[in-house]
N, C-alpha and C positions, 0 to 999 in steps of 0.2 A: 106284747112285743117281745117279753123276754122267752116266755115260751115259745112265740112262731120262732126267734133267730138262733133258740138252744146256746145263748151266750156261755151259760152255767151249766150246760152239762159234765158231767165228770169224766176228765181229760185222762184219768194217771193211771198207770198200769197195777194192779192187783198187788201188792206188797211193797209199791215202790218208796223209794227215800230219798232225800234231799239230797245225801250225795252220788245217789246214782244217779241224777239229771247230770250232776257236777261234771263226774266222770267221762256221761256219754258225751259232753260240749268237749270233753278235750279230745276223747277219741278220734270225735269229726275234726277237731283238729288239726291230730295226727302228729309228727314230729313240728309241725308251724306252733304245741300250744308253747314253747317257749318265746314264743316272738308276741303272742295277745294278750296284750292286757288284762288282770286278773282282779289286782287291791293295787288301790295309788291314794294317797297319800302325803300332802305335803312334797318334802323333797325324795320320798320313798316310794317304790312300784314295785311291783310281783307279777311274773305270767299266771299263765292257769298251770305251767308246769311245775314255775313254785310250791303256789298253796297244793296242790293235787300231793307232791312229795311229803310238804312240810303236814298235808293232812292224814298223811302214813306215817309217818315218822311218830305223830302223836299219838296215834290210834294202839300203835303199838307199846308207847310210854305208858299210856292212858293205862294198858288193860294189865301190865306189868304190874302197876302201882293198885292195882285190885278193882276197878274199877269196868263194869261188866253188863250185859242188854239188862236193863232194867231199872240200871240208878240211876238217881237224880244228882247230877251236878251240877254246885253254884258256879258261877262264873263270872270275874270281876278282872277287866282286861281291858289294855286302850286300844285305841284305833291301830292294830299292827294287825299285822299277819297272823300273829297268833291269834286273836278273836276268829279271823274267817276259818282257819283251821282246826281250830277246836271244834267249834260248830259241825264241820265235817268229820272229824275226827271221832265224834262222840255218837254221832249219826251211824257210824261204819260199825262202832261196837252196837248200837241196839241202848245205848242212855239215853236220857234228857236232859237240859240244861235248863237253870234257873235263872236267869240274867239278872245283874247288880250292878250296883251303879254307886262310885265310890261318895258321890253327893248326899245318898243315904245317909243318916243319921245310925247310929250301930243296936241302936235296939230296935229298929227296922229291920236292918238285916239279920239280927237275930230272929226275930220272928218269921220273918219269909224262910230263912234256912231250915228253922224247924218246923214250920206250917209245910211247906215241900219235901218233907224227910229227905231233903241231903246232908251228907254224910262227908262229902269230897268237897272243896273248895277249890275251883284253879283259877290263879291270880298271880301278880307278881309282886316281889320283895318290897314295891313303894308303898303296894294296897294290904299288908300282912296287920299294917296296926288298925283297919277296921274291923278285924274278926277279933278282939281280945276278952271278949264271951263267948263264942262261939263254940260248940260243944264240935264242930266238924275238924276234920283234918284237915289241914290247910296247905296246899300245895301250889308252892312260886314258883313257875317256869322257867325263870332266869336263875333258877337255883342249879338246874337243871339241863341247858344250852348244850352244853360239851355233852352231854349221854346221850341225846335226841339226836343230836346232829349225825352219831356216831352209828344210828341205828337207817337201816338200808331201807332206801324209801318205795320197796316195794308194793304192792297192793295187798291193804291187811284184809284178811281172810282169816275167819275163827270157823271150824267145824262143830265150835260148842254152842254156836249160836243155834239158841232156838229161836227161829225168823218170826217173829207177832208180824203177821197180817197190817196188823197196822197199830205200830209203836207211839208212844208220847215223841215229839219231836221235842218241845219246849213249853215250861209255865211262864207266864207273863204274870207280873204282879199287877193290880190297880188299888188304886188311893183306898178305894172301899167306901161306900156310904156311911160305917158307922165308924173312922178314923181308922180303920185297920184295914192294912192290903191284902185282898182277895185272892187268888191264884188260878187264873184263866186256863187249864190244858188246851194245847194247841197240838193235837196227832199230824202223822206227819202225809194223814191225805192230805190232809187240809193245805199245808203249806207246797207239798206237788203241785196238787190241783192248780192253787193261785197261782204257781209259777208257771203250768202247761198254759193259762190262760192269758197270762201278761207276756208270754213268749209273742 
């Protein structure tokens, strides 16, 4: 059945990224993405013209602070705007991110930090006392607010990107069968794909 309906066939385009789908939904958009709903939250909302800004704005912070296609950055962030932007953000440079989860015990995330050679940490000032081994540099966002904001939310674009075909999007940690967390690469067909397919 799955082969007669070609449920799974491969939907995404030759090099494509998680924030070019992002992108092209605001396009069709058009000037309406300020009005669609993006990240909601509690008593908090974002269009897609928000995060689309706030995920240049980063992209640009991001690569200032040295941060370039190829690394791996942790990332320990709550439900705001910033988590969805980052992810975009770091997408646009050609990184990948490690996700953490402040419920982690700290020699957990010392191990996952160092089993994934990241290097960068981005988080914010309330999560800074989980890293206090941590061999990475640790960079809080909220430290941060007033430069980002200040930076034009143009569409980042690097001519030093060398485009990989097809980049790490994201590691995922698991429990691990023998007490220690494994590290799943997740490229970012993979996560196109699933999302041409749940479209």
């Amino acid at each position: 059945l799955l082969v007669s309906t070609n449920v799974w066939a491969i939907k995404r385009l030759p090099g494509e990224r998680i924030h070019d789908l992002f992108e092209r939904r605001c396009a069709e958009f058009e000037e309406k993405a300020s009005q669609h709903l993006a990240v909601d939250y509690g008593d908090v909302s974002f269009s897609y013209a928000d995060l689309r800004d706030h995920a240049n704005r980063l992209a640009q912070f991001f690569a200032a602070k040295g941060i370039k296609a190829g690394s791996h950055v942790g990332l320990l962030l709550d439900r705001s705007l910033d988590s969805y932007a980052s992810v975009l953000a770091l997408s646009k440079i050609g990184a990948a991110y490690v996700p953490l989860d402040a419920s982690f015990p700290p020699d957990r995330i010392c191990f996952i930090l160092e089993d994934s050679s990241v290097n960068i940490v981005v988080t914010l000032r309330g999560f800074t006392g989980r890293f206090t081994d941590a061999t990475a540099t640790i960079l809080a966002l909220d430290d941060h607010y007033g430069d980002i904001e200040r930076l034009p939310p143009t569409s980042f674009l690097t001519e030093a990107l060398e485009r990989d075909e097809d980049p790490l999007s994201y590691i995922i940690y698991t429990s691990g069968t023998t007490g220690k967390p494994k590290g799943v690469p997740i490229r970012q067909s993979s996560i196109c794909n699933f999302l041409h397919i749940a479209a």
